[in-house]
PDBQT receptor file of N, H, CA, C and O in Angstrom, charges set to zero:
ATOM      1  N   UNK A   1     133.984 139.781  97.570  1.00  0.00    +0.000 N 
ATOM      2  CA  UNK A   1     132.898 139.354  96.719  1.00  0.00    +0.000 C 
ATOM      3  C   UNK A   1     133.154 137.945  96.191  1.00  0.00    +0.000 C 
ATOM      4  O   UNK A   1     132.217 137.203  95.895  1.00  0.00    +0.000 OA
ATOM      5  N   UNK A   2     134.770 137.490  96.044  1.00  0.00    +0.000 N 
ATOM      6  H   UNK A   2     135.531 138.093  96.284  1.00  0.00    +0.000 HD
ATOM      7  CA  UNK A   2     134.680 136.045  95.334  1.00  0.00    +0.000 C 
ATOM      8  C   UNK A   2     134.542 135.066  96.647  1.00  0.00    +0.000 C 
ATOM      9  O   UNK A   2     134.256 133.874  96.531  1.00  0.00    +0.000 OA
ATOM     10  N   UNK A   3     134.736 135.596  97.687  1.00  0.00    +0.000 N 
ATOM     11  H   UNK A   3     134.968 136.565  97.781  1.00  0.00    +0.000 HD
ATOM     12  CA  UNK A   3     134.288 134.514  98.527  1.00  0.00    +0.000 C 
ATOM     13  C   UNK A   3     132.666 134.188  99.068  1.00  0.00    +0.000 C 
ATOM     14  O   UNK A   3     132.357 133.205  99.742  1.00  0.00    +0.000 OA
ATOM     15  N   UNK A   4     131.897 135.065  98.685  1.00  0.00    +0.000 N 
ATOM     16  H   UNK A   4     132.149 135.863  98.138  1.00  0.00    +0.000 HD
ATOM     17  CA  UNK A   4     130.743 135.255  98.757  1.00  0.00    +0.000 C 
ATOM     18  C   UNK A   4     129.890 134.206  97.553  1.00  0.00    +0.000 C 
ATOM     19  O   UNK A   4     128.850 133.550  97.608  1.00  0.00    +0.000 OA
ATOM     20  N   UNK A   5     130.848 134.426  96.565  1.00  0.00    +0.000 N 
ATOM     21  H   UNK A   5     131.693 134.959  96.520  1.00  0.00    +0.000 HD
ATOM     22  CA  UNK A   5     130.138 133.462  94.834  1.00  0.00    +0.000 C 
ATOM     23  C   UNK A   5     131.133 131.959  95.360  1.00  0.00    +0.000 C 
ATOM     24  O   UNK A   5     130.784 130.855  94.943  1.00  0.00    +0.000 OA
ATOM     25  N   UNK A   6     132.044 132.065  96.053  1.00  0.00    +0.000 N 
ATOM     26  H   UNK A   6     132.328 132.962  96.392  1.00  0.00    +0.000 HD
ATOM     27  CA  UNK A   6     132.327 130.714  96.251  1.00  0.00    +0.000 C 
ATOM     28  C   UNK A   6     131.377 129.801  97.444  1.00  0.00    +0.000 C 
ATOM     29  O   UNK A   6     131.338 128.571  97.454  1.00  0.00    +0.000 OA
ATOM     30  N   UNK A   7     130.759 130.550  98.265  1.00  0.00    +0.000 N 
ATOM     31  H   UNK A   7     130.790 131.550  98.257  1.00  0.00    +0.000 HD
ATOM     32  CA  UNK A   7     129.723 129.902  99.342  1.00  0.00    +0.000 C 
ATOM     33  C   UNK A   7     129.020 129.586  98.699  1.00  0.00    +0.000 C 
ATOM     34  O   UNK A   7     128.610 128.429  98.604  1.00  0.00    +0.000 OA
ATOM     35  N   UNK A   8     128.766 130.277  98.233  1.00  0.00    +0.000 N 
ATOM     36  H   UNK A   8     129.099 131.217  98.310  1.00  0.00    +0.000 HD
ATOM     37  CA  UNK A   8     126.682 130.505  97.249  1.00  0.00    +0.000 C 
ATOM     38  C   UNK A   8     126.935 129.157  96.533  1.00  0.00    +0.000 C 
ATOM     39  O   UNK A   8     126.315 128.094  96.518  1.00  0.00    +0.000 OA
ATOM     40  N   UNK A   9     128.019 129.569  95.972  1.00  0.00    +0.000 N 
ATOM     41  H   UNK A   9     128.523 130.433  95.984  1.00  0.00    +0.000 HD
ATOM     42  CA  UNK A   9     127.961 127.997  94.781  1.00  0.00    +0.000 C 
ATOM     43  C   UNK A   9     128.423 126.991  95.670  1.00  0.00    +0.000 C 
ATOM     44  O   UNK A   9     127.492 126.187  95.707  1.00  0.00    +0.000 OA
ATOM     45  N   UNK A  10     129.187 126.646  96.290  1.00  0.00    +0.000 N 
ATOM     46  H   UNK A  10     129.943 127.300  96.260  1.00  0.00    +0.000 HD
ATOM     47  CA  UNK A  10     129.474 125.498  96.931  1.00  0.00    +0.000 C 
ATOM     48  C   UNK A  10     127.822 125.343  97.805  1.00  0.00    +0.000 C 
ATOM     49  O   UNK A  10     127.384 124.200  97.677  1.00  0.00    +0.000 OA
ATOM     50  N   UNK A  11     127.101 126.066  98.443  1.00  0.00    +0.000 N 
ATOM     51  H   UNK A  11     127.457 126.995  98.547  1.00  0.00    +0.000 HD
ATOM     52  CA  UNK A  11     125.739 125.371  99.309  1.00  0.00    +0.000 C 
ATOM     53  C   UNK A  11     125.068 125.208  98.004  1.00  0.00    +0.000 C 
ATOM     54  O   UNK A  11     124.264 124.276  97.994  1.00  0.00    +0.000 OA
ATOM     55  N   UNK A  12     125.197 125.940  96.776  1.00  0.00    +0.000 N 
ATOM     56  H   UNK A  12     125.850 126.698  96.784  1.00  0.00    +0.000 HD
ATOM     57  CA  UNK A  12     124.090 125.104  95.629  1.00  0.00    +0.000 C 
ATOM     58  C   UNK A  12     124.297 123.711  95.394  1.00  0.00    +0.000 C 
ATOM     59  O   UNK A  12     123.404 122.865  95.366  1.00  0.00    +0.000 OA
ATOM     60  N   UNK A  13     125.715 123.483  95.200  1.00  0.00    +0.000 N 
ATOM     61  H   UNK A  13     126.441 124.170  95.222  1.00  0.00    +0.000 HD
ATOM     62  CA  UNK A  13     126.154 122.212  94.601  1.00  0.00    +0.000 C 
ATOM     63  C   UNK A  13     125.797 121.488  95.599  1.00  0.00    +0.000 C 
ATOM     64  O   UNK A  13     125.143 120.534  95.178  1.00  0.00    +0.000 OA
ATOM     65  N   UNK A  14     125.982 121.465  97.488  1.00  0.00    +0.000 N 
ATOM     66  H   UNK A  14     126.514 122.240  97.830  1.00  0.00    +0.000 HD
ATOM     67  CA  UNK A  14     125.646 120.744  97.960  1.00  0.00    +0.000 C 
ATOM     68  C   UNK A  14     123.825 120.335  98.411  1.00  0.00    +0.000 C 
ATOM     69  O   UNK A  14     123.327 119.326  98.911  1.00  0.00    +0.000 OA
ATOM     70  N   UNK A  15     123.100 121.932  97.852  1.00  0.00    +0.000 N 
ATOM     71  H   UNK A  15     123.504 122.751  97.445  1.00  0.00    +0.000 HD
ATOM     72  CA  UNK A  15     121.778 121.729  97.893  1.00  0.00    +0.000 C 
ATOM     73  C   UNK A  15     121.712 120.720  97.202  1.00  0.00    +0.000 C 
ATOM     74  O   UNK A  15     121.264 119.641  97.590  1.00  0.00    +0.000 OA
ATOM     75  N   UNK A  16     122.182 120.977  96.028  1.00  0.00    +0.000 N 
ATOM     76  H   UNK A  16     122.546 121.854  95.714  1.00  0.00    +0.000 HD
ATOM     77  CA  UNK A  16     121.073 120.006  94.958  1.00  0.00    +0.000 C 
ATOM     78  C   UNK A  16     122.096 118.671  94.998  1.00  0.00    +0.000 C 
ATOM     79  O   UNK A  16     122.063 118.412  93.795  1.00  0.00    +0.000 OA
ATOM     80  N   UNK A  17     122.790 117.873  95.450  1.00  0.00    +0.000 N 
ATOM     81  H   UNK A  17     122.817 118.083  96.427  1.00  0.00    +0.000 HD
ATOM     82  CA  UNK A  17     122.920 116.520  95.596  1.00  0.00    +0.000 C 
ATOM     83  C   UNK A  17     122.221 115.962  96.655  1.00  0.00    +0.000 C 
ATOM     84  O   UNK A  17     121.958 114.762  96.737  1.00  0.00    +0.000 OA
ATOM     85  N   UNK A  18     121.769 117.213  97.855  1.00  0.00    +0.000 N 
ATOM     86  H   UNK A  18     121.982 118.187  97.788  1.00  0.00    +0.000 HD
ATOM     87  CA  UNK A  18     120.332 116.565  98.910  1.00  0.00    +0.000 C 
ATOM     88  C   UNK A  18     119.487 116.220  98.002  1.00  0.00    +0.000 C 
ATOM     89  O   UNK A  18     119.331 115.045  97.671  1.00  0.00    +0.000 OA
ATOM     90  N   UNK A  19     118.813 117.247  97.471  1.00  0.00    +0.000 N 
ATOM     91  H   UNK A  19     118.940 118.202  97.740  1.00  0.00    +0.000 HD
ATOM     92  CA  UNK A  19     117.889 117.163  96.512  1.00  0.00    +0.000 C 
ATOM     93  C   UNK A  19     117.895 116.120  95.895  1.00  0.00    +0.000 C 
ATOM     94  O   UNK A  19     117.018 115.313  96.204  1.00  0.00    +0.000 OA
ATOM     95  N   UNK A  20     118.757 115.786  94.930  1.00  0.00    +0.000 N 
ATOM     96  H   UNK A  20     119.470 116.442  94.679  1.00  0.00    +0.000 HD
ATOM     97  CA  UNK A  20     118.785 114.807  94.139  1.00  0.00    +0.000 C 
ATOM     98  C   UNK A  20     118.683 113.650  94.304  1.00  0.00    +0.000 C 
ATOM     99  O   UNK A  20     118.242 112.772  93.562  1.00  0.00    +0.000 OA
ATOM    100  N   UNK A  21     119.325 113.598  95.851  1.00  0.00    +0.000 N 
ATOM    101  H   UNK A  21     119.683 114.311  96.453  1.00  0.00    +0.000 HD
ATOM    102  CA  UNK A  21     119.019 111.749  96.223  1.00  0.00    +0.000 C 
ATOM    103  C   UNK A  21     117.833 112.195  97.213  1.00  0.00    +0.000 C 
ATOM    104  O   UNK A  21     117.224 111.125  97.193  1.00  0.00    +0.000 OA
ATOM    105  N   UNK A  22     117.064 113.025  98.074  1.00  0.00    +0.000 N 
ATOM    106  H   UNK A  22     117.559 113.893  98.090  1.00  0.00    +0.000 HD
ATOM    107  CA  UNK A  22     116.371 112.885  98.934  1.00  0.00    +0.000 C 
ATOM    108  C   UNK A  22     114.694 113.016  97.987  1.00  0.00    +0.000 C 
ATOM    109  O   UNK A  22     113.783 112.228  98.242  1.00  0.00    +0.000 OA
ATOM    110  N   UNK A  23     114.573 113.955  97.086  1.00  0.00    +0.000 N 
ATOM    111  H   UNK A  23     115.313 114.595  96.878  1.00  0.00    +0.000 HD
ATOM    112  CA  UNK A  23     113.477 113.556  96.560  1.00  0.00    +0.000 C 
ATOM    113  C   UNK A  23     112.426 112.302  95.937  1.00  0.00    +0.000 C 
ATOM    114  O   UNK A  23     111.252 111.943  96.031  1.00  0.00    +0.000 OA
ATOM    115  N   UNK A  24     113.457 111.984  95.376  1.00  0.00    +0.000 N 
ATOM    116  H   UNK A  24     114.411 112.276  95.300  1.00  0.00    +0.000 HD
ATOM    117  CA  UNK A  24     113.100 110.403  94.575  1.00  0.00    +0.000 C 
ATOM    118  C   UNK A  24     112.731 109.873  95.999  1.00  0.00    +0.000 C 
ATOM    119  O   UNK A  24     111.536 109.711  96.245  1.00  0.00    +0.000 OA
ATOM    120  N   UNK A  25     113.735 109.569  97.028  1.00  0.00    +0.000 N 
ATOM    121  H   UNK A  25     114.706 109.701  96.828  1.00  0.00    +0.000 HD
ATOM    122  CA  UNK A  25     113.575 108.591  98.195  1.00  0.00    +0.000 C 
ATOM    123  C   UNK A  25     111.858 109.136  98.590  1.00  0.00    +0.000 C 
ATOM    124  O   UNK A  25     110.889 108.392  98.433  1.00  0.00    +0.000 OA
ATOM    125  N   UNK A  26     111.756 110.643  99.146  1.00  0.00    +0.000 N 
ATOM    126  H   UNK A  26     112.543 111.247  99.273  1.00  0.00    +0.000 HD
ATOM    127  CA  UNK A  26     110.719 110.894  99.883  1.00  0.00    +0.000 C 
ATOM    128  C   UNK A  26     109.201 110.588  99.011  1.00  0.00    +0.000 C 
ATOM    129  O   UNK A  26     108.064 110.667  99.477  1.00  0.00    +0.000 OA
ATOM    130  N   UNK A  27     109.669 110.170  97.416  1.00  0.00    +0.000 N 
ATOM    131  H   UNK A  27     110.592 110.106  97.038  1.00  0.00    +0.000 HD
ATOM    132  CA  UNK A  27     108.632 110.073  96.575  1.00  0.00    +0.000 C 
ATOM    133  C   UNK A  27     108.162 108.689  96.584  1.00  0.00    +0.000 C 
ATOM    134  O   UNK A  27     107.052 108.379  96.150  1.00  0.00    +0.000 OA
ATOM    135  N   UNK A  28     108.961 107.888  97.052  1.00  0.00    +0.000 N 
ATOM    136  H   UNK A  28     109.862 108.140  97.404  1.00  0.00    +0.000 HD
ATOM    137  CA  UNK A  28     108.885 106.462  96.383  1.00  0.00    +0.000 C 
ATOM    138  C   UNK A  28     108.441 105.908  98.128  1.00  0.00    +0.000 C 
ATOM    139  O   UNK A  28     108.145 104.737  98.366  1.00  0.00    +0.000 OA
ATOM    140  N   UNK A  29     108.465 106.646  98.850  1.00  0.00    +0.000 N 
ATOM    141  H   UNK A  29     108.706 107.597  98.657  1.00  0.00    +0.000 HD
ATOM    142  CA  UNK A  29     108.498 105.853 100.441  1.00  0.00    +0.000 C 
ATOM    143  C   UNK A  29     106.499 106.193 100.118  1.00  0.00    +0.000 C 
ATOM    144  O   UNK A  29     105.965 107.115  99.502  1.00  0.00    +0.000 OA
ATOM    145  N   UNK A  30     105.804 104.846 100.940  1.00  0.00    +0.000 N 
ATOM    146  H   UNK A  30     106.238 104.097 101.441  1.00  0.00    +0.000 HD
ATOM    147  CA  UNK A  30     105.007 105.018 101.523  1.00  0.00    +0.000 C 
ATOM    148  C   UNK A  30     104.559 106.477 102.293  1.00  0.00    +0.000 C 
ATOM    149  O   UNK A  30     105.450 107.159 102.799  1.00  0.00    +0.000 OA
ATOM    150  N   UNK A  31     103.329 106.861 102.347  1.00  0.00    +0.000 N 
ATOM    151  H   UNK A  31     102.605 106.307 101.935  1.00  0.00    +0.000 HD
ATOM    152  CA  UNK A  31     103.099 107.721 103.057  1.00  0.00    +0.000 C 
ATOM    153  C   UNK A  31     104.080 108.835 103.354  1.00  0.00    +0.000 C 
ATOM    154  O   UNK A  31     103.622 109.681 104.123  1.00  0.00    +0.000 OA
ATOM    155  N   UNK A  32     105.325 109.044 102.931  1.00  0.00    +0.000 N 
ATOM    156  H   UNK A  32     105.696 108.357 102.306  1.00  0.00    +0.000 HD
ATOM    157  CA  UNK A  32     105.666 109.826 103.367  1.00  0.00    +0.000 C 
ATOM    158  C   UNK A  32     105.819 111.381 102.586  1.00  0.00    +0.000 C 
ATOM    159  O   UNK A  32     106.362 112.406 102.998  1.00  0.00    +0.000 OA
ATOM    160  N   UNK A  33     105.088 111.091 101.253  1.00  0.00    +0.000 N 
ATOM    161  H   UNK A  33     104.647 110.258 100.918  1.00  0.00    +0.000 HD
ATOM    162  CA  UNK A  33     105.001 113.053 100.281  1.00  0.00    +0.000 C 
ATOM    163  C   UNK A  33     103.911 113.509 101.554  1.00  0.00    +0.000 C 
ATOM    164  O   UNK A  33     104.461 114.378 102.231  1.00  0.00    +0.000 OA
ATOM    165  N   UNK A  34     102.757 113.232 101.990  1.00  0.00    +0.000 N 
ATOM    166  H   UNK A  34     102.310 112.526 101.441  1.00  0.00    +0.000 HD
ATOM    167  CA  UNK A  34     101.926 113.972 102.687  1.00  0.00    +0.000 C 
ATOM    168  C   UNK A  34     102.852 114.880 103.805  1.00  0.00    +0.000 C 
ATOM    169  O   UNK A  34     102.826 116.111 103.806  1.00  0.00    +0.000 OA
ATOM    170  N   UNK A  35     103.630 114.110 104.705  1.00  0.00    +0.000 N 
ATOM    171  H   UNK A  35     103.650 113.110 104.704  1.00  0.00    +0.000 HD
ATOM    172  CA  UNK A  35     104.047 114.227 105.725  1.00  0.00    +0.000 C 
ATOM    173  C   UNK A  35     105.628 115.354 105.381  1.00  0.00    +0.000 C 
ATOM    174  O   UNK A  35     106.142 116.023 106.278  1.00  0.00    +0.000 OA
ATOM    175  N   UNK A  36     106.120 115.331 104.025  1.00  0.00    +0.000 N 
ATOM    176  H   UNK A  36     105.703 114.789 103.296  1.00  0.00    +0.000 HD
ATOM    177  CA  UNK A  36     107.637 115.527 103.879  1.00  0.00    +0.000 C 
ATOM    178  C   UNK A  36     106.904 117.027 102.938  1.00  0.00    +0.000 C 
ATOM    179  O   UNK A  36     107.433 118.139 102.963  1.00  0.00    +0.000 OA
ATOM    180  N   UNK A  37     106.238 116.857 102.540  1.00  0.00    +0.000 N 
ATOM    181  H   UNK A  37     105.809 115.954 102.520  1.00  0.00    +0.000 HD
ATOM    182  CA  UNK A  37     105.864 117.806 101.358  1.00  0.00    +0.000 C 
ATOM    183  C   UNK A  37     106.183 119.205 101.256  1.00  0.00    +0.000 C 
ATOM    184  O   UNK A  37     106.686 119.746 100.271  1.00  0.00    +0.000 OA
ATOM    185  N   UNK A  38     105.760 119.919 102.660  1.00  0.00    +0.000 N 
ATOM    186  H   UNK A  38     105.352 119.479 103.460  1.00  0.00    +0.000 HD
ATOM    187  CA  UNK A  38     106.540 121.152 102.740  1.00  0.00    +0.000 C 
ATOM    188  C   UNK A  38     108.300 121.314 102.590  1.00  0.00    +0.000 C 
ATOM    189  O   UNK A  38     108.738 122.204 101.862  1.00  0.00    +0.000 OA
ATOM    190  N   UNK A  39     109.140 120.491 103.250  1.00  0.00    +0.000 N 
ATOM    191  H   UNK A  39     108.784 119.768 103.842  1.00  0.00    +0.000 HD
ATOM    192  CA  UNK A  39     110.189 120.195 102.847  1.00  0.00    +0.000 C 
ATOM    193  C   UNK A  39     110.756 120.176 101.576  1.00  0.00    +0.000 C 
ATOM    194  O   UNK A  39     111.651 120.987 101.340  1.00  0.00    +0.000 OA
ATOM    195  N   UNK A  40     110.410 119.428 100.752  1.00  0.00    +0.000 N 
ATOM    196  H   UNK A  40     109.683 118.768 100.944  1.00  0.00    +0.000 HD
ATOM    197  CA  UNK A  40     110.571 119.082  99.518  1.00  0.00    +0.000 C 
ATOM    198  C   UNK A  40     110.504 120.800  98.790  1.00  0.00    +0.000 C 
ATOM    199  O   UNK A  40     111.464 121.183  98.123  1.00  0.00    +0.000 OA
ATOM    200  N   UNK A  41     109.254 121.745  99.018  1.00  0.00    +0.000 N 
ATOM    201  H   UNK A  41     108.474 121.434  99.560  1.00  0.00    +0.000 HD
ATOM    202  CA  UNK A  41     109.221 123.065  98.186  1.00  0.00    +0.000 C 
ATOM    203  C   UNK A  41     109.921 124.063  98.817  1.00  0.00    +0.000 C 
ATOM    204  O   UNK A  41     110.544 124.953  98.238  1.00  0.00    +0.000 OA
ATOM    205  N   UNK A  42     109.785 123.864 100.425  1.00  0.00    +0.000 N 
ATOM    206  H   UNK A  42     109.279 123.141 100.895  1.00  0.00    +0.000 HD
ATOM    207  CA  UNK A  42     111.346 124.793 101.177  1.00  0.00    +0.000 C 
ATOM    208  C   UNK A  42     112.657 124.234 100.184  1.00  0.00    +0.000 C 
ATOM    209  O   UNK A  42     113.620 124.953  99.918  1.00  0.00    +0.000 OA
ATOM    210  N   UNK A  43     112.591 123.626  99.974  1.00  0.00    +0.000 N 
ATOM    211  H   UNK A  43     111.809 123.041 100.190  1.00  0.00    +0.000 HD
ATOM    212  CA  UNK A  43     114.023 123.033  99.706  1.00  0.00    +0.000 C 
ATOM    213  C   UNK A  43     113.991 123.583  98.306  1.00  0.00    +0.000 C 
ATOM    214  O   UNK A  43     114.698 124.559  98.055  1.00  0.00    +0.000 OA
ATOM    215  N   UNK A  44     113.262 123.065  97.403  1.00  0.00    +0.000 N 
ATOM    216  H   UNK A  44     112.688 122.273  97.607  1.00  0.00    +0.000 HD
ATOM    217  CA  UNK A  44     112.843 123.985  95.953  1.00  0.00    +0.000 C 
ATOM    218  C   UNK A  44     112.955 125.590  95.834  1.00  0.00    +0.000 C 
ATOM    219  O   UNK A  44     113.632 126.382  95.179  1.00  0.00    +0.000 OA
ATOM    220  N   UNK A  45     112.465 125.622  96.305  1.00  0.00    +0.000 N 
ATOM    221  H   UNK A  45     111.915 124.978  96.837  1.00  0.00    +0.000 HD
ATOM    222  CA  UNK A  45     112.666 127.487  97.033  1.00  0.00    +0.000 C 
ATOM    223  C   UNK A  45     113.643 128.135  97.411  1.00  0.00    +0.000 C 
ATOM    224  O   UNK A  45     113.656 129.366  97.403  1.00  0.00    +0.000 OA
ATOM    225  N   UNK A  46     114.982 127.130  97.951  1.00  0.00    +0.000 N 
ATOM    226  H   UNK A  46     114.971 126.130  97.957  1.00  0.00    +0.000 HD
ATOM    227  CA  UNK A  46     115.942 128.184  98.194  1.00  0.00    +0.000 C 
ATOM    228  C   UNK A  46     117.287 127.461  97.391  1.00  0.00    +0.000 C 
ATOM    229  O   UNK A  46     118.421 127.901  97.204  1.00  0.00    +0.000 OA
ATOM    230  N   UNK A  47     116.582 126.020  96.962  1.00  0.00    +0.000 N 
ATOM    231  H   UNK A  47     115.660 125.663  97.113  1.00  0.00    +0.000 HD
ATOM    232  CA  UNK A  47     117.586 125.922  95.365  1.00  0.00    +0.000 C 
ATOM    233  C   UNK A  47     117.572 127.174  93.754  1.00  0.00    +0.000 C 
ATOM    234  O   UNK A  47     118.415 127.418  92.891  1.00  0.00    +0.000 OA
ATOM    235  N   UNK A  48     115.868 127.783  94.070  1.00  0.00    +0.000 N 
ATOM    236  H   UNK A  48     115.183 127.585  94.771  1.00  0.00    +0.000 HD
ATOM    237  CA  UNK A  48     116.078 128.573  93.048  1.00  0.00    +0.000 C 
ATOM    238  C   UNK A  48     116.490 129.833  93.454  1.00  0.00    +0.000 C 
ATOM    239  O   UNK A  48     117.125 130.426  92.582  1.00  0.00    +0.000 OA
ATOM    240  N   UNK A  49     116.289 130.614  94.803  1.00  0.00    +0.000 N 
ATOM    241  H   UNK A  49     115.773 130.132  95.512  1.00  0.00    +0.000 HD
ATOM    242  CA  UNK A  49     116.951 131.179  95.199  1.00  0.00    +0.000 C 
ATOM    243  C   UNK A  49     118.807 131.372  95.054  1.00  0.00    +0.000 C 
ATOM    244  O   UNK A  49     119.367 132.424  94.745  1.00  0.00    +0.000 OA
ATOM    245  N   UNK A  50     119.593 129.867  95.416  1.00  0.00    +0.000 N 
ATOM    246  H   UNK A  50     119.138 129.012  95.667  1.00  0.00    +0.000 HD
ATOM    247  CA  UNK A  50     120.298 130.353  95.289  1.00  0.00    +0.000 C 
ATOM    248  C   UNK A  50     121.269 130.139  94.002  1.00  0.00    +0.000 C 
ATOM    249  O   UNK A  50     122.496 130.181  93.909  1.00  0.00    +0.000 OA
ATOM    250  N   UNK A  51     120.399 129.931  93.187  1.00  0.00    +0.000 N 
ATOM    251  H   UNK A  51     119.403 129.897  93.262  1.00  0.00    +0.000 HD
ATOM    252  CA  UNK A  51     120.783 129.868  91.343  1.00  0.00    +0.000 C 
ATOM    253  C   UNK A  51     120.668 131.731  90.783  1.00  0.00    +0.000 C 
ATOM    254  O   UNK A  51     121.352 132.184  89.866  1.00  0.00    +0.000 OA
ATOM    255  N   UNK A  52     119.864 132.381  91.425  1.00  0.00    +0.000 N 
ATOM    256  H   UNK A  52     119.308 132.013  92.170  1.00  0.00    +0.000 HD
ATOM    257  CA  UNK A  52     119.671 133.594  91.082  1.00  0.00    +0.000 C 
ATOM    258  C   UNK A  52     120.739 134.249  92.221  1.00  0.00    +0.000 C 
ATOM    259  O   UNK A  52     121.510 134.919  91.534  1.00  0.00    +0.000 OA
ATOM    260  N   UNK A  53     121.088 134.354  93.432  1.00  0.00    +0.000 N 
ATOM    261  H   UNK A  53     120.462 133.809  93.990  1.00  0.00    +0.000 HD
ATOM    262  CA  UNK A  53     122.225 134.677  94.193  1.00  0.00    +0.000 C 
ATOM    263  C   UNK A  53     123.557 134.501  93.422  1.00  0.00    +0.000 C 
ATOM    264  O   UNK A  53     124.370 135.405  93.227  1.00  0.00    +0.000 OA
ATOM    265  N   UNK A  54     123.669 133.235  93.016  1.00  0.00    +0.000 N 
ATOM    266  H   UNK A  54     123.009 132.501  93.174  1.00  0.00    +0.000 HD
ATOM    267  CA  UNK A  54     125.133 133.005  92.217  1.00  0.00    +0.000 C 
ATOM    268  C   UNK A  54     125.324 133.442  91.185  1.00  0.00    +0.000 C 
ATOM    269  O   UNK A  54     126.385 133.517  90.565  1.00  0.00    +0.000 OA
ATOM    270  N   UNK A  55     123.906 133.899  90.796  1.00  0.00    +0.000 N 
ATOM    271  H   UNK A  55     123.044 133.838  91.300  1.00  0.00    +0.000 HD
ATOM    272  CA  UNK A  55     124.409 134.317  89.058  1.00  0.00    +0.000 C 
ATOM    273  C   UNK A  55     124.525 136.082  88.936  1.00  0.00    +0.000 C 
ATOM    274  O   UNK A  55     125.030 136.745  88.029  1.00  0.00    +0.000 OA
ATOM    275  N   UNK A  56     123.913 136.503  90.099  1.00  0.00    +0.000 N 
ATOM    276  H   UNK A  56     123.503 135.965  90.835  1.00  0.00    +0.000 HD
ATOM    277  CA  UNK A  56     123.954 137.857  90.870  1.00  0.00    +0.000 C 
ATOM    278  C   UNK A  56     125.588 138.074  90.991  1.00  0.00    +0.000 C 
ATOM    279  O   UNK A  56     126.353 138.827  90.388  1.00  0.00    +0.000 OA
ATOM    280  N   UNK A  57     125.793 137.101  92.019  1.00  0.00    +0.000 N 
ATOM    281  H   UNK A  57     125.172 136.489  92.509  1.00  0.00    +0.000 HD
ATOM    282  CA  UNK A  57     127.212 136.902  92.276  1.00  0.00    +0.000 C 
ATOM    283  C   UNK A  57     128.256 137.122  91.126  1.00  0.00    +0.000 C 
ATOM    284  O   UNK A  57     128.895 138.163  90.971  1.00  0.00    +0.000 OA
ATOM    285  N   UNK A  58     128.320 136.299  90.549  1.00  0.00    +0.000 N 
ATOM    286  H   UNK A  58     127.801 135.454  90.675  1.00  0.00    +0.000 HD
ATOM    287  CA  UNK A  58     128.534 136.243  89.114  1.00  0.00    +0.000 C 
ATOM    288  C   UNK A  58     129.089 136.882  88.353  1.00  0.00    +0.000 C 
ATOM    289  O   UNK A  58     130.198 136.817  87.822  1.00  0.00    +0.000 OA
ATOM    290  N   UNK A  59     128.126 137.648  88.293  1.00  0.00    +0.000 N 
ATOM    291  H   UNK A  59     127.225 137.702  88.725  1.00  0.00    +0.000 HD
ATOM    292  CA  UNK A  59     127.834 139.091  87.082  1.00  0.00    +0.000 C 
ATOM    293  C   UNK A  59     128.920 140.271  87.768  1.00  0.00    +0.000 C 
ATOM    294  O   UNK A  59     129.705 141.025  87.192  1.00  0.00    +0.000 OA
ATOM    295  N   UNK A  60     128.662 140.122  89.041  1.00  0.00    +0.000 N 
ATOM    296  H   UNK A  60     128.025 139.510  89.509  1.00  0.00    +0.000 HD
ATOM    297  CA  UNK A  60     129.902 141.346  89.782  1.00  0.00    +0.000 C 
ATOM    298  C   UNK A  60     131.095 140.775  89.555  1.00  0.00    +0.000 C 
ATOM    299  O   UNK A  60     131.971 141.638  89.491  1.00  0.00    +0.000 OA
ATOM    300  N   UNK A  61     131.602 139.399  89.366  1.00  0.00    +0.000 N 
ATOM    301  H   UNK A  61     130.891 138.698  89.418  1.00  0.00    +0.000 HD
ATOM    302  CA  UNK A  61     132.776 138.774  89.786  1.00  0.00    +0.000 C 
ATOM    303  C   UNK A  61     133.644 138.908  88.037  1.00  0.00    +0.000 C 
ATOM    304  O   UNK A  61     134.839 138.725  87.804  1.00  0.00    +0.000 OA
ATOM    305  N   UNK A  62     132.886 139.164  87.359  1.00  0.00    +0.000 N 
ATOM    306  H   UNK A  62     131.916 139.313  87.548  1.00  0.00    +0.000 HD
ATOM    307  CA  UNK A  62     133.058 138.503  85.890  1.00  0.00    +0.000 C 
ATOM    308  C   UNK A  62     133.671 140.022  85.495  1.00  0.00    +0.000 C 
ATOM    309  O   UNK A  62     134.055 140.254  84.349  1.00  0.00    +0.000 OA
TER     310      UNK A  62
């Protein structure tokens, strides 16, 4: 189980530094929210996903 809360959290931490630098970029580029847009809420979607996985995680580990 702790290697399971150590994945989860290590792909969160590395979700959300995509996130963090790829949003602003895909916001600020020309034309490109139309084209990126689904991306951007896939990506939203399984950042909150896996905030509720880790804290799932978590709760067993604790």
């Amino acid at each position: 189980m702790l290697v399971a809360f150590q994945l989860a959290l290590t792909f969160l931490v590395l979700l959300s530094f995509v996130l963090v630098v790829g949003i602003p970029v895909l916001v600020a580029s020309a034309g490109e929210w139309e084209r990126s847009q689904k991306y951007v809420y896939v990506g939203a979607f399984l950042w909150a996903s896996l905030v509720i996985i880790t804290g799932l995680l978590n709760s067993f580990i604790s």
